[in-house]
N, C-alpha and C positions, 0 to 999 in steps of 0.2 A: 726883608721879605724875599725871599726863593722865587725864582721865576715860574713855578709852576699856580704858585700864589698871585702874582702878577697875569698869569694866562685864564684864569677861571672865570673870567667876565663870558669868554668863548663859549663856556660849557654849559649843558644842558644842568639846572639845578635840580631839577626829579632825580637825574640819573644819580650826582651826588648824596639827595638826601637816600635816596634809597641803598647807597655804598653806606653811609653812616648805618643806620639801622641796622645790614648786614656785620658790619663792624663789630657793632655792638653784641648781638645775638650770637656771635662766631664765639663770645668769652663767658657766654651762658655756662656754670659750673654744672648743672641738669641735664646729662646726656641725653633725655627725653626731648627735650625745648632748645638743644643749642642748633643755633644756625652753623652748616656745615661750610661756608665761606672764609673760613682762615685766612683767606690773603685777602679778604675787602680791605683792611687795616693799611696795608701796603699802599694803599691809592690816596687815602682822606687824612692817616694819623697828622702830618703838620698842616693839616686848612684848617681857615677860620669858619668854614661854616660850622664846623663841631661845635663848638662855644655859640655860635649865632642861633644854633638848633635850641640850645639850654641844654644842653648834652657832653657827655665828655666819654672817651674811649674806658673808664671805670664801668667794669658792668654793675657794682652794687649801685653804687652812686644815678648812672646812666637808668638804668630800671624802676629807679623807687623814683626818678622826674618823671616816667611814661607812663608809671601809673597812678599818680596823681593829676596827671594831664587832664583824661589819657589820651593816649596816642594811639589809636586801634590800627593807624597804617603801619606801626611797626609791629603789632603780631600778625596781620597778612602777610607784610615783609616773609615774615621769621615762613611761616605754613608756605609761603608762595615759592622761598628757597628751596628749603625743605621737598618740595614737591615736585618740579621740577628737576633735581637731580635726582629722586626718584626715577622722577621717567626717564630721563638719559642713559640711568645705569640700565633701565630695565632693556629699553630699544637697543642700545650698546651690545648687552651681551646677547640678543637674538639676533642679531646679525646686522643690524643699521652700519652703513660703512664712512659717515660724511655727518657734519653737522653742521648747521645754521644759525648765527647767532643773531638775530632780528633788531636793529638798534640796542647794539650791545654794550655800552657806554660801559660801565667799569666792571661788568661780568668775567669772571677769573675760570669758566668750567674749562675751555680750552687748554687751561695751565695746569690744574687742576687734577683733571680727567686724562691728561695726556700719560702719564706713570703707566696705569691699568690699561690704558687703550692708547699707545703708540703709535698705529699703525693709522689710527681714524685723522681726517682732514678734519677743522676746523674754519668755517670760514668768518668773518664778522663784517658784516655791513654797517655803518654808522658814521654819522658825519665827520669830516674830514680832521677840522677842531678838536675833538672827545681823542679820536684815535692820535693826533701827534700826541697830546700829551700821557695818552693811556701806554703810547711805546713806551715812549723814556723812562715815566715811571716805571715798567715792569721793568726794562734793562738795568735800573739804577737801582730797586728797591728787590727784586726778585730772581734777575739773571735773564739771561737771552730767550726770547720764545720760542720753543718746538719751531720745527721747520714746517710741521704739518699747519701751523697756525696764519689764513690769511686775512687781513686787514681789507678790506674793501668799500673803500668811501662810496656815501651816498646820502641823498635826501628821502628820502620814502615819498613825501609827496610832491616833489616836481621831476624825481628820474627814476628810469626802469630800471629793477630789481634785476629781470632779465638779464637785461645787457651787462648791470654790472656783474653780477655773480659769472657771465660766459665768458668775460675779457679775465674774470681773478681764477678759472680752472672748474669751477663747479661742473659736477659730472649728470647729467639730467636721466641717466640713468639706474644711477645709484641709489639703494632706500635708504635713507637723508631723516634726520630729525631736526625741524625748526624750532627754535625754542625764540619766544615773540613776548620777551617780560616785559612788562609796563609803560608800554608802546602806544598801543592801541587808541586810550583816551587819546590822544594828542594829534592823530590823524584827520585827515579828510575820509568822508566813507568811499570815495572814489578810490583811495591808497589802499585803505581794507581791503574792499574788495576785488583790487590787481592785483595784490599779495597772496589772497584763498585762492584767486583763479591759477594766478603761477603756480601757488605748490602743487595743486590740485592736477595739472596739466606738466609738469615740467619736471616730478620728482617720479622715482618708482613706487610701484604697488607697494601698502604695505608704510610708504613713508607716513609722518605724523609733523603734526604742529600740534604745538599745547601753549597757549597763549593766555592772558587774564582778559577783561574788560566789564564795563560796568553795563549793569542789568539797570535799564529806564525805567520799568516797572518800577523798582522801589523806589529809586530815584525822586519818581515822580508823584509816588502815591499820596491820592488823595489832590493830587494838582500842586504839589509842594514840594520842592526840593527835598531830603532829608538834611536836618543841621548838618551831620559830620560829612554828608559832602558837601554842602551847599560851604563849609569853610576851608576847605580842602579847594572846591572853584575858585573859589575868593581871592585865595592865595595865589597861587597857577595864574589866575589872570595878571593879578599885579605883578611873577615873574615872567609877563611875555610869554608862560606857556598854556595857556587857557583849555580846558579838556573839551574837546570835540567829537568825540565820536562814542555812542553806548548802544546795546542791543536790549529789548527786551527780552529774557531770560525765554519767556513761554514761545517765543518765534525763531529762540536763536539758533537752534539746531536746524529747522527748514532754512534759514539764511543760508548757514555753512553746504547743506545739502543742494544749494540753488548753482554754488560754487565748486561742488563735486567731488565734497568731502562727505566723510560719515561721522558723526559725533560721539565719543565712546571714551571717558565720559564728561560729564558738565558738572563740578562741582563747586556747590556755596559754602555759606559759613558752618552751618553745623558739620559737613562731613567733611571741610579742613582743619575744623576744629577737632575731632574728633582722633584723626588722623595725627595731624602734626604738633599740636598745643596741647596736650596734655600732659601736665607733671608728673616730676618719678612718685610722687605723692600722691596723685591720680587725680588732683584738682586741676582748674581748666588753669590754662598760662595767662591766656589774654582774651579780651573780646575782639571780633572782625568786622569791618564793615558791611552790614549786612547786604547793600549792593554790591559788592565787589565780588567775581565767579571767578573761578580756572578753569576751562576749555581744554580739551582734543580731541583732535579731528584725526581721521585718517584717511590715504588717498587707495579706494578702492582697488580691484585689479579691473585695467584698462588698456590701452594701446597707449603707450608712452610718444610725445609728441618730442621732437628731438632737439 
């Protein structure tokens, strides 16, 4: 056993499971439906969670167990990647100068994205555990990181974001795109909402956050969990990471506005399915949770707080 194998007791297992799925979708042959994350592979290929999943890095193989499962978190995965680097490329080349990578556990945009945009900083917030072994790996499996790329340990809910990102360079004046993947459930809503108020307050006009989180509405409809999350909690709990925090869809743009942001736009299942899952054959790739949203905000023009 590898000591990286020996260290993963440390690490966050969402962040894992959601590196496999990416993995997985990055060897999609369907230029329509492949997940653009080529180096997920670089972080998971020798763990046992692969095999622990029912899963294996074969995409024929890996795909025909997800849809007999099914597995609807790995075509949100697939659309939630997919979408997200969307938007980066989009704020990127309109002039965003900085990015934020919000509990960035084994997210590769920084390595990635660095080629096309050299010039952009990179920061990654995330706890301290995820980020040693996320170096190594990249040094061993990938090569040295851009210089623009900073590591910035943190807990989301018991330290300031603030402080950390002003001791790692973060510039409070520059338009900044936070990118906040699969975070969210796992918070306090106290953490949520110091995190909307920071960008909201502390990034320039014009910056954006685009984040997921789950809609309570559906959640709850009818006074019932829905099954596919109600086994999704299930899970989460028995790993130690129990999901905490959800917005209901119909209030959750006045939330974000309460924080002093502008929502533009909030999208569910039909229009990332629509978007990102459909085959070169024109049939749908996968079903989505139908509580699970993509968010972004954007932070008005304002007098920037320094």
């Amino acid at each position: 056993m590898d000591s990286h194998e020996q260290q993963t007791g440390k690490l966050s297992v969402t962040a894992l499971g959601a590196c496999v799925y990416r993995a997985i979708g990055a060897r999609d042959p369907d230029e329509e439906t492949r997940n653009p994350d080529y180096l997920a592979e670089k972080f998971i290929d020798r763990l046992p969670i692969v095999p622990r999943m029912g899963l294996s890095l074969d995409f024929a193989e890996a795909i025909d167990r997800i849809r007999r499962t099914p597995r609807y978190l790995y075509f949100f995965v697939t659309a939630r990647t997919k979408h997200l680097d969307a938007v980066l490329t989009r704020e990127l080349e309109s002039g965003a100068a900085q990015v934020v990578i919000l509990g960035a556990g084994f997210d590769s945009r920084a390595l990635r994205f660095h080629q096309k945009f050299p010039h952009v900083k990179f920061f990654e917030p995330d706890r301290p555990a995820t980020q040693e072994i996320k170096r190594r790996l990249t040094r061993a499996r990938i090569g040295p990181p851009p210089s623009t790329l900073v590591y910035v340990p943190l807990d989301f809910n018991t330290q300031s974001l603030g402080q950390a990102l002003g001791r790692a360079g973060y510039d409070p004046r520059a338009r900044t795109v936070f990118i906040w993947e699969g975070v969210t459930y796992y918070l306090s809503a106290e953490a949520v909402d110091a995190t909307l108020r920071f960008i909201a307050e502390h990034s320039a006009p014009g910056s954006a956050v685009v984040f997921d989180y789950l809609d309570e509405d559906l959640e709850k409809a009818g006074g019932e969990r829905s099954p596919e999350v109600e086994k999704v909690r299930k899970r989460l709990a028995d790993q130690n990471e129990p999901l905490a925090f959800g917005l209901p869809q119909k209030r959750a743009a006045s939330f974000v506005a309460r924080r002093g942001l502008r929502v533009e736009p909030d999208l569910g299942p039909e229009e990332l399915t629509r978007r990102y899952l459909i085959a070169g054959d024109g049939s749908v790739y996968g079903p989505v949770p139908r509580s699970l949203r993509i968010m972004q905000a954007v932070v008005p023009d304002r007098q920037v707080q320094p």
